[in-house]
RORO-994730 format. One record per residue (C-alpha): x, y, z; residue number from 1. Coordinates in Angstrom, 1 decimal, m for minus. Each point is the difference from the previous one (the first is absolute). Layout:
<tidos>
<tido><u>X</u><v>Y</v><w>Z</w><num>NUM</num></tido>
...
</tidos>
This chain:
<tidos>
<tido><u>28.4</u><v>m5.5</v><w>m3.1</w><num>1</num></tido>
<tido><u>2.7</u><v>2.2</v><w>m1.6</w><num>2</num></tido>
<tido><u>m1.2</u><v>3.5</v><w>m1.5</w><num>3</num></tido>
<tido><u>2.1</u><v>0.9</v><w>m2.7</w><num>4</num></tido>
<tido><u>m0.1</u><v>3.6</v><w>m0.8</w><num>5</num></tido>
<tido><u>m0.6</u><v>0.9</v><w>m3.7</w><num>6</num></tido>
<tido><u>0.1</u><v>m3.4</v><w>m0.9</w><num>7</num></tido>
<tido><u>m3.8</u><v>m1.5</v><w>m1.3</w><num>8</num></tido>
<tido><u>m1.2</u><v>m3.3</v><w>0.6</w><num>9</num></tido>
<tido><u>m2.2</u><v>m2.0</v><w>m2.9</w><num>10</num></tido>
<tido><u>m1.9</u><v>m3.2</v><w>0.5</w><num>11</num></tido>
<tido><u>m3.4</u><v>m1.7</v><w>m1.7</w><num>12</num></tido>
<tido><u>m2.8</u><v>m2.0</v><w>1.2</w><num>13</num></tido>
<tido><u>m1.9</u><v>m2.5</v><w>m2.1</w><num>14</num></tido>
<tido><u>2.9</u><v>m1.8</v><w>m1.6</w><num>15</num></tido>
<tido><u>m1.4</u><v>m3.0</v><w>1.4</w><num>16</num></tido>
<tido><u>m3.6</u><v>0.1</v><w>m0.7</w><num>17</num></tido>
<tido><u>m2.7</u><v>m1.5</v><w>m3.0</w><num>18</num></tido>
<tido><u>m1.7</u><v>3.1</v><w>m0.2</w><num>19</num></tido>
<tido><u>0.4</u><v>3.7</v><w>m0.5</w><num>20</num></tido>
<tido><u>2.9</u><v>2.5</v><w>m0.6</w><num>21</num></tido>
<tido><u>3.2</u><v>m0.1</v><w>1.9</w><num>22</num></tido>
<tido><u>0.4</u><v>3.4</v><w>1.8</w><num>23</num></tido>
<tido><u>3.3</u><v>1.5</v><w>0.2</w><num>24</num></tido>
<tido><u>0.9</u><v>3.0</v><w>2.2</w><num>25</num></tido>
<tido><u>3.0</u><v>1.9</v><w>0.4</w><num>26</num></tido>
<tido><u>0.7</u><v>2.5</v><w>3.0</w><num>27</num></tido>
<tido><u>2.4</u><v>2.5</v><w>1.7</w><num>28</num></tido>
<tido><u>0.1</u><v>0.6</v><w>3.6</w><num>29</num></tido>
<tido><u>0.8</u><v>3.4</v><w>0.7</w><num>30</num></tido>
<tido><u>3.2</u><v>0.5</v><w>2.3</w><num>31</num></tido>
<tido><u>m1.1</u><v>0.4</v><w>3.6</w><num>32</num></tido>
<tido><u>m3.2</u><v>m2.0</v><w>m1.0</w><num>33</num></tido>
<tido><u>m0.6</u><v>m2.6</v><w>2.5</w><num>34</num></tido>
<tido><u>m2.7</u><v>m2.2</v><w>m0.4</w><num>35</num></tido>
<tido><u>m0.4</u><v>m3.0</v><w>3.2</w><num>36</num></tido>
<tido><u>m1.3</u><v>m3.3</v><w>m1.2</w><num>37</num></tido>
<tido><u>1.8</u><v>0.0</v><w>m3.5</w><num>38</num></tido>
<tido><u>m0.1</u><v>m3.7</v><w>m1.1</w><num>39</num></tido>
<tido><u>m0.5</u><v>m2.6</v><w>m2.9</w><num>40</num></tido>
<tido><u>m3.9</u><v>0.4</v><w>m0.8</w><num>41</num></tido>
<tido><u>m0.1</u><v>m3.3</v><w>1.0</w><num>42</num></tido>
<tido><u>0.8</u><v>m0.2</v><w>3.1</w><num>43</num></tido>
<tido><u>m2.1</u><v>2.8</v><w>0.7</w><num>44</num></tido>
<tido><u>m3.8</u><v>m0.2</v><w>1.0</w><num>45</num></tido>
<tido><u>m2.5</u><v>1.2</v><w>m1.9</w><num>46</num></tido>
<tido><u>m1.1</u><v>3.2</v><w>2.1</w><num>47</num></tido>
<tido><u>3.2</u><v>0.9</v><w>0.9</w><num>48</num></tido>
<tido><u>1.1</u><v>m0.7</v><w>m4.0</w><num>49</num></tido>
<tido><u>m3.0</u><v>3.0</v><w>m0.3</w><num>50</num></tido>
<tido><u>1.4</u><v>2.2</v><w>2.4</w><num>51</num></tido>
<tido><u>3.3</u><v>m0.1</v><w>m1.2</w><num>52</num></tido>
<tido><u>m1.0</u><v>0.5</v><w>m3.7</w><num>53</num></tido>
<tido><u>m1.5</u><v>3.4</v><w>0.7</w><num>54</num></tido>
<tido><u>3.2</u><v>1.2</v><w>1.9</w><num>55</num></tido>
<tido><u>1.7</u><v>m0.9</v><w>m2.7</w><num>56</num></tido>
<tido><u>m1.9</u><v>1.2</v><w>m2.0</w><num>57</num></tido>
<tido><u>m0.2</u><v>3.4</v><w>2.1</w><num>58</num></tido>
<tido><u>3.9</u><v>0.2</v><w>0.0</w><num>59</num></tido>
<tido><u>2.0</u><v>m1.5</v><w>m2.6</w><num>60</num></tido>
<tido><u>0.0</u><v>0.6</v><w>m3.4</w><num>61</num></tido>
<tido><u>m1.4</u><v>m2.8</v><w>m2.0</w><num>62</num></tido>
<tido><u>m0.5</u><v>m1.5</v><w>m3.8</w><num>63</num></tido>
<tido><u>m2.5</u><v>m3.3</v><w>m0.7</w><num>64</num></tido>
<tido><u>0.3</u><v>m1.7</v><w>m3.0</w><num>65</num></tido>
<tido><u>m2.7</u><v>m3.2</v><w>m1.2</w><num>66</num></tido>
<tido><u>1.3</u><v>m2.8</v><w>m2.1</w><num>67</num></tido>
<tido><u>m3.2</u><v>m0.6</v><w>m1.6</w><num>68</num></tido>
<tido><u>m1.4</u><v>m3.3</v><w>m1.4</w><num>69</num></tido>
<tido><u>1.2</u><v>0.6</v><w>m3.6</w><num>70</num></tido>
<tido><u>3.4</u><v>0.8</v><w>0.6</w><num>71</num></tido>
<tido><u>0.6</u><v>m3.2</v><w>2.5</w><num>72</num></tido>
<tido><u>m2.1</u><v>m2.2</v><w>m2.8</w><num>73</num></tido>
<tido><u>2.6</u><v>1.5</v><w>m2.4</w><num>74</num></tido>
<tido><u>3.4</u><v>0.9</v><w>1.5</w><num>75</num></tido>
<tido><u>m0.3</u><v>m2.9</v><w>2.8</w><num>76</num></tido>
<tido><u>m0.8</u><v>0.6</v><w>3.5</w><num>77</num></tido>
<tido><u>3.6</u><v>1.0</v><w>1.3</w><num>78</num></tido>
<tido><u>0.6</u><v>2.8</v><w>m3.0</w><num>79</num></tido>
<tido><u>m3.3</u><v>1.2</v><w>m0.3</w><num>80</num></tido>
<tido><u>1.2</u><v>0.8</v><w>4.6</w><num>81</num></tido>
<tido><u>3.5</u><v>1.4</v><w>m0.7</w><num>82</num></tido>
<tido><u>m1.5</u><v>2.3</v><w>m3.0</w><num>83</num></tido>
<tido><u>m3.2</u><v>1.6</v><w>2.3</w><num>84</num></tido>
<tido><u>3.2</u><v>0.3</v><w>2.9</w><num>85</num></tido>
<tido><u>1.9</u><v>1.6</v><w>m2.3</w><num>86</num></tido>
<tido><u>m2.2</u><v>2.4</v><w>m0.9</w><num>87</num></tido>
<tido><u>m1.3</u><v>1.1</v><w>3.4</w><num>88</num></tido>
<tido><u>4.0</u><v>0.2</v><w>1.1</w><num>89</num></tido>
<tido><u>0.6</u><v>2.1</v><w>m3.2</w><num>90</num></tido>
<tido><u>m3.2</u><v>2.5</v><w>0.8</w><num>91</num></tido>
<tido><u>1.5</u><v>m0.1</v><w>3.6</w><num>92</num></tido>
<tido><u>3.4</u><v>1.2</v><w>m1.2</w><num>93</num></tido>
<tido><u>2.3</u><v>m0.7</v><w>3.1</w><num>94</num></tido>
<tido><u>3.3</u><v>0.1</v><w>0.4</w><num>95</num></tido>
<tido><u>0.2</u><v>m4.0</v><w>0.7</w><num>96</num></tido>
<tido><u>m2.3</u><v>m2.4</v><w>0.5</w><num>97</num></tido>
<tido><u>m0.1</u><v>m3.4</v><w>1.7</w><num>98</num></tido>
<tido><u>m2.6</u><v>m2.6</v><w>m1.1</w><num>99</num></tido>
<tido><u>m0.9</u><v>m2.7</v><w>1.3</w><num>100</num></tido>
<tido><u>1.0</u><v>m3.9</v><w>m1.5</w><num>101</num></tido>
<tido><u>3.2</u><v>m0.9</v><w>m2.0</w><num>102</num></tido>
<tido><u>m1.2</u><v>1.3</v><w>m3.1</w><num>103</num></tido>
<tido><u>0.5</u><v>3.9</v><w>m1.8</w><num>104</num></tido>
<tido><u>m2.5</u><v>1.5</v><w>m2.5</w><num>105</num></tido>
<tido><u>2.0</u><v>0.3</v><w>m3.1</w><num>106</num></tido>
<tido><u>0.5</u><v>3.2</v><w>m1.4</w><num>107</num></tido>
<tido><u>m0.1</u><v>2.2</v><w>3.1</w><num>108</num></tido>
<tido><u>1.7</u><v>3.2</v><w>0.2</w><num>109</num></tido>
<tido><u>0.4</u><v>0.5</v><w>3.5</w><num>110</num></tido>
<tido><u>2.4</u><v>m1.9</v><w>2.0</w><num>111</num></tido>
<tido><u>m1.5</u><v>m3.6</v><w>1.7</w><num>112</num></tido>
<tido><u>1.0</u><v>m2.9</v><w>2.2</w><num>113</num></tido>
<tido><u>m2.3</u><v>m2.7</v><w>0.5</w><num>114</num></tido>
<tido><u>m0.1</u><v>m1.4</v><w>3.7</w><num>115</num></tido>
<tido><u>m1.9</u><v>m3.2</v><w>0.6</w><num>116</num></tido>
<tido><u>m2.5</u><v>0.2</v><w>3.0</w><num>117</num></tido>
<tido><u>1.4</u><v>3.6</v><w>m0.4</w><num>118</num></tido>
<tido><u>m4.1</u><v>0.8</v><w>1.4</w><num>119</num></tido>
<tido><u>1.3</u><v>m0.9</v><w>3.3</w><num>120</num></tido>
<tido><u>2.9</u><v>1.5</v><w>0.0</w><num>121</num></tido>
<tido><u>m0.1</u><v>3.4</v><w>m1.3</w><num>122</num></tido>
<tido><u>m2.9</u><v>2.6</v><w>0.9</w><num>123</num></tido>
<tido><u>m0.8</u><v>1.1</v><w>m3.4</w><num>124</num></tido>
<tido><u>0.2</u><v>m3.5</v><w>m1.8</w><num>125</num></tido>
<tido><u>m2.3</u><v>m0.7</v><w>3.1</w><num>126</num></tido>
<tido><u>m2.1</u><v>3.1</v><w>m0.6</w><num>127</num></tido>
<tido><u>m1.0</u><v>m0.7</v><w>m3.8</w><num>128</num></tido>
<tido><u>m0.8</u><v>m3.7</v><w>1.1</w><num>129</num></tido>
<tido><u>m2.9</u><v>1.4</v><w>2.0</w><num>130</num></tido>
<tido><u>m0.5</u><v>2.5</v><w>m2.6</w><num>131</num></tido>
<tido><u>m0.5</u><v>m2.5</v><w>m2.7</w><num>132</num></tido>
<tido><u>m2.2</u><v>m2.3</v><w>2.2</w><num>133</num></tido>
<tido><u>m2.2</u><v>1.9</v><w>1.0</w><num>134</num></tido>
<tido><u>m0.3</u><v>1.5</v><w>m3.3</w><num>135</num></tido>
<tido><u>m0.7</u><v>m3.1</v><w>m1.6</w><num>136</num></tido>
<tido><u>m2.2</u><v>m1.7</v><w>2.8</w><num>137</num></tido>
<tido><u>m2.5</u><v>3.3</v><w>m0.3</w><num>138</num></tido>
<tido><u>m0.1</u><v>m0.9</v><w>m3.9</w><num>139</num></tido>
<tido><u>m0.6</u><v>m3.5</v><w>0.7</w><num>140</num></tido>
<tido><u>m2.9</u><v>0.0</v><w>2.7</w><num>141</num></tido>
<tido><u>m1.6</u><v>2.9</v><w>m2.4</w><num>142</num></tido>
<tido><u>0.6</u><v>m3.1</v><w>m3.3</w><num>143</num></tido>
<tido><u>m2.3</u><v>m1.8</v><w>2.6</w><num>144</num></tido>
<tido><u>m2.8</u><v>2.2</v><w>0.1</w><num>145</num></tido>
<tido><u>m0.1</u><v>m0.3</v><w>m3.9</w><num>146</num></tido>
<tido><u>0.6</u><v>m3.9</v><w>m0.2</w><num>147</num></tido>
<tido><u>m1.4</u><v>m1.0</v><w>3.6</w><num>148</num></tido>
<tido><u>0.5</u><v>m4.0</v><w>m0.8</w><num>149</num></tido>
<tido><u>4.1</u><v>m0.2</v><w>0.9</w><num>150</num></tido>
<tido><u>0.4</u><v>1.3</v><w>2.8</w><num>151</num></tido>
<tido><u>2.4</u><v>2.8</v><w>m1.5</w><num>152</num></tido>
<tido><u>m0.6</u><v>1.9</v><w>3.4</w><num>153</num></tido>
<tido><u>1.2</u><v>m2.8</v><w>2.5</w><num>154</num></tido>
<tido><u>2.9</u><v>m1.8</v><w>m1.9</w><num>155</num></tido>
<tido><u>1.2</u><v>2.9</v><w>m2.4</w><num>156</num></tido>
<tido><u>0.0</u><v>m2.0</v><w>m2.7</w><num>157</num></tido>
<tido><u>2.6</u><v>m2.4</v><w>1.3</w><num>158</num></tido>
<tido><u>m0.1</u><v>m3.6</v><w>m0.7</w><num>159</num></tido>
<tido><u>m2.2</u><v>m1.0</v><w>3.4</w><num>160</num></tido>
<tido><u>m2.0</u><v>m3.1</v><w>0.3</w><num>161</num></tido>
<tido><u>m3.2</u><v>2.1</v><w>0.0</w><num>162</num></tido>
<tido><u>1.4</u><v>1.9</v><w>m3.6</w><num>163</num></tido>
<tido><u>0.9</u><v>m3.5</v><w>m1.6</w><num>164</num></tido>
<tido><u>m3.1</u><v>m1.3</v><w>0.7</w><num>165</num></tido>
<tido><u>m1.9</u><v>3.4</v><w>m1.1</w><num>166</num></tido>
<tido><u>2.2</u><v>m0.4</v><w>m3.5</w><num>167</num></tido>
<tido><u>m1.2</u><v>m3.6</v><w>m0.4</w><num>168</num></tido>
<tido><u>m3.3</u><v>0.9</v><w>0.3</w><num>169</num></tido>
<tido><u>m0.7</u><v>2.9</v><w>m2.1</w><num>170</num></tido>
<tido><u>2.7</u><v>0.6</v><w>m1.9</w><num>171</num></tido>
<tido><u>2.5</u><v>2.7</v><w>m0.2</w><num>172</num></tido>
<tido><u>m1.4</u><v>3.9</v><w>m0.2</w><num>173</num></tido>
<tido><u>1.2</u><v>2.6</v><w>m1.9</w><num>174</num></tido>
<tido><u>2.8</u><v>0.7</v><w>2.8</w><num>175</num></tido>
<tido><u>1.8</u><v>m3.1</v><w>m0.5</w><num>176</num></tido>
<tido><u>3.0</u><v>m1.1</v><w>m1.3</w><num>177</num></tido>
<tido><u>m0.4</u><v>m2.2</v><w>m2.6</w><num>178</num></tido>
<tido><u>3.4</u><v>m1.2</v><w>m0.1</w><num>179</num></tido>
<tido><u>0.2</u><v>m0.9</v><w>3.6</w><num>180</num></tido>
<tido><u>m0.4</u><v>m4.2</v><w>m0.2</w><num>181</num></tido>
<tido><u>m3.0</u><v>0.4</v><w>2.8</w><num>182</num></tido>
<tido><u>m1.6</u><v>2.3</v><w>m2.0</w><num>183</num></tido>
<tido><u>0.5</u><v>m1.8</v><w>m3.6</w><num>184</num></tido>
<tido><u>m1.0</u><v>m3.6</v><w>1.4</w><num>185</num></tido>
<tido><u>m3.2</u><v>1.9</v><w>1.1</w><num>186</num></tido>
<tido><u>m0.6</u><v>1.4</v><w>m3.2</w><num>187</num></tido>
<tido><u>0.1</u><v>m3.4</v><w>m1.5</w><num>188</num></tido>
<tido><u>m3.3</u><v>m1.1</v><w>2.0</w><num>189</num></tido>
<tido><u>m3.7</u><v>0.9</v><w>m0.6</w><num>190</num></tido>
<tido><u>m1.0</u><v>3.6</v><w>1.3</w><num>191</num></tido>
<tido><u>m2.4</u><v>0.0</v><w>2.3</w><num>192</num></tido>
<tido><u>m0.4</u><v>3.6</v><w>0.5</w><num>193</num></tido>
<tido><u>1.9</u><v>1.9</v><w>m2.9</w><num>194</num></tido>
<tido><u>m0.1</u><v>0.3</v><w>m3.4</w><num>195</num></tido>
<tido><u>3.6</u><v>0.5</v><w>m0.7</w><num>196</num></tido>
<tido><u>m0.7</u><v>1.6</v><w>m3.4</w><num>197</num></tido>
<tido><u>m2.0</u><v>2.6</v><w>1.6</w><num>198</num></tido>
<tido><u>2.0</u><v>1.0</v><w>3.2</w><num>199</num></tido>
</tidos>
């Protein structure tokens, strides 16, 4: 994992998923700031993903940014990402940044290169992946205390077996996105559970 001093690292979580915001997070590792276990959130586990958020937390200087469901109903999923990136890497203000993918926020002042798999690669790309996980997994598992039917706290909102078959059942909730074609074909069936007008 390569630490590149002065140079931040930004990355999102969610992209992927039918329900809930995308979290974006940009971070800076201070120089002579090591931090051992640095990888893509993914191929993290789950308590050391914890353990490693809170260090980071602890030691690097940090901006989160949501992508909420209005903006990706309106902008589409992949600007409604690269706008909440941008703002977090504009708050963050460092000298360069590396994110994460093969695409660039538009309109961002400080000076980027996208690297794809770049979470893998580079400690700070690596270091806002977990960031942004984590970030967004606490947000979804607390959207399952409020909405218990889906799940929210065992698939994050990604399109699982269990999720589809929650969706068919009851509907979409108020965390959805409606433009996702899971989520629309659900909201052509008969509610079981929601009144849509009311949620």
């Amino acid at each position: 994992m390569e630490y590149t001093p002065g140079v931040a690292g930004a990355d999102e979580a969610g992209r992927g998923a039918l329900a809930g915001p995308v979290v974006t997070a940009a971070v800076l590792i201070p120089a002579g700031v090591s931090i051992p276990g640095l990888n893509d959130s993914k191929r993290v586990r789950p308590r050391l993903r914890e353990q490693l958020f809170e260090e980071i937390s602890q030691k690097c200087s940090i901006e989160i940014e949501l992508a909420g469901l209005e903006a990706i109903e309106t902008e589409n999923i992949l600007w409604a990402s690269l706008s909440a990136m941008a703002r977090a890497i504009e708050r963050l203000a460092p000298l360069r940044v590396l994110i994460d993918g093969d695409r660039l926020p538009l309109s961002l002042s400080v000076p980027a290169e996208t690297v794809v798999k770049g979470d893998g690669k580079y400690a700070a790309v690596a270091a806002a992946s977990i960031i942004a996980k984590v970030t967004r997994d606490r947000m979804m598992v607390q959207m399952s205390q409020e909405f218990p039917l889906y799940g929210f706290d065992r698939h994050f909102g990604y399109a699982t077996a269990e999720h589809l078959a929650m969706l068919r059942e009851h509907g979409p909730c108020v965390w959805h996105r409606r433009t996702f074609s899971p989520v629309r074909e659900a909201m052509m069936q008969p509610s079981l559970g929601l009144d849509f007008a009311n949620v």
